[in-house]
C-alpha positions in Angstrom: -3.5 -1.1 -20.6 -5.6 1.5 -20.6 -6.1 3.8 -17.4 -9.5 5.1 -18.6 -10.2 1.5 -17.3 -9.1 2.9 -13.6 -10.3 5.2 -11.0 -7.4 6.7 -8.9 -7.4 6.8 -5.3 -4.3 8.4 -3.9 -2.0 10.9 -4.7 1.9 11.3 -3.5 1.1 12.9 -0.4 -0.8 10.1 0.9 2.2 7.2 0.0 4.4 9.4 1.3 2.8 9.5 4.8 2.7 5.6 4.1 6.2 5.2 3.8 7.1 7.1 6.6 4.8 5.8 8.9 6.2 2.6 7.8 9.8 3.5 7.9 8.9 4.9 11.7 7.6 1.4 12.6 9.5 -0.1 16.0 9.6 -3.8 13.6 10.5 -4.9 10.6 7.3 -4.7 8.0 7.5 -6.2 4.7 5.4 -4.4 1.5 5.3 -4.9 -2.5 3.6 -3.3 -5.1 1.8 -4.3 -8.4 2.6 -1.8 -11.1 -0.6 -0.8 -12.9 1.7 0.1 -16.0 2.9 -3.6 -16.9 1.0 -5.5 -14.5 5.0 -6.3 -12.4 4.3 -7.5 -8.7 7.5 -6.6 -6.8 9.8 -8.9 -4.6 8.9 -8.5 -0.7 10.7 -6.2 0.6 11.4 -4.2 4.1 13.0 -0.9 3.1 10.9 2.0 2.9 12.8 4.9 3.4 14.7 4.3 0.1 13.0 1.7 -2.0 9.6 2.7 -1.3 10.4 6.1 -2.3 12.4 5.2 -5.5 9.0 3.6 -7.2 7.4 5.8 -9.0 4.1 6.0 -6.9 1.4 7.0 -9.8 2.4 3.6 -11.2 1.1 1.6 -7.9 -1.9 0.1 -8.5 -1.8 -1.7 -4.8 0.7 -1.9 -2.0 0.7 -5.6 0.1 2.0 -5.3 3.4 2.6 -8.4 5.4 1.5 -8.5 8.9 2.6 -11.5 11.0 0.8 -11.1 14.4 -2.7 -10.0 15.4 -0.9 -7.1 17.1 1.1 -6.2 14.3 -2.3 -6.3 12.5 -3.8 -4.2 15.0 -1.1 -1.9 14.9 -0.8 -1.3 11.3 -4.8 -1.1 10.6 -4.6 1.7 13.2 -1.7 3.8 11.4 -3.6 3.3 7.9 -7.1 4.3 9.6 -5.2 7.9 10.6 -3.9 8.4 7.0 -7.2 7.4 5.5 -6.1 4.7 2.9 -8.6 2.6 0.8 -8.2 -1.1 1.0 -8.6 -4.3 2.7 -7.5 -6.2 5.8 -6.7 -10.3 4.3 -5.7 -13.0 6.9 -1.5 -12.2 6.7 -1.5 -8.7 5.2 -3.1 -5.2 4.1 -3.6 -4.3 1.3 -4.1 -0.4 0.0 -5.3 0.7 -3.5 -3.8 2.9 -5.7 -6.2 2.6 -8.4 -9.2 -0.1 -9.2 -10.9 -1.2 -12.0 -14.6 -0.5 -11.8 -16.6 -0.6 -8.5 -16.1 0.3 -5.2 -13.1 -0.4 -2.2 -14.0 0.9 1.2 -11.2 2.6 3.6 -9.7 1.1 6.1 
């Protein structure tokens, strides 16, 4: 794997304000990552202050997180939108981009 193949979008700052915005959230919200490194996709899981911040973040190529409700939806696209995150909104989750291959992911 070669990361000359991948343009970086977000630094530590920006998947820290993920986390804690996540932690911080009144329900329970479920994320995993992909690890650009050896291509891993994590469990699900719902603990961010600790988990989250044990992965090593340069090594997250995307981060899934599972909405189950239009609101919740709502609610979450609204908390990325004020960080300024690029990804996508899918049917039953969000999904931000640590790095892509070639091409171009909007913000959400």
């Amino acid at each position: 794997m070669s990361y000359r193949e991948y343009n970086g979008l977000m630094n530590n700052t920006k998947w820290q304000e993920i986390r804690i915005s996540m932690d911080n959230y009144p329900g329970t919200v479920l994320w995993r990552i992909k690890n650009i490194d050896n291509g891993l996709l994590s469990n699900w899981n719902s603990e961010w202050f600790n988990h989250f911040q044990l992965r090593e973040y340069n090594k997250i190529q995307w981060l899934e997180i599972k909405v189950t409700s239009e609101e919740m939806k709502n609610e979450i696209i609204h908390i990325l939108r004020k960080i300024h995150v690029p990804g996508e909104v899918l049917d039953d989750s969000i999904k931000v981009y640590g790095y892509i291959k070639n091409g171009f992911i909007d913000y959400i």
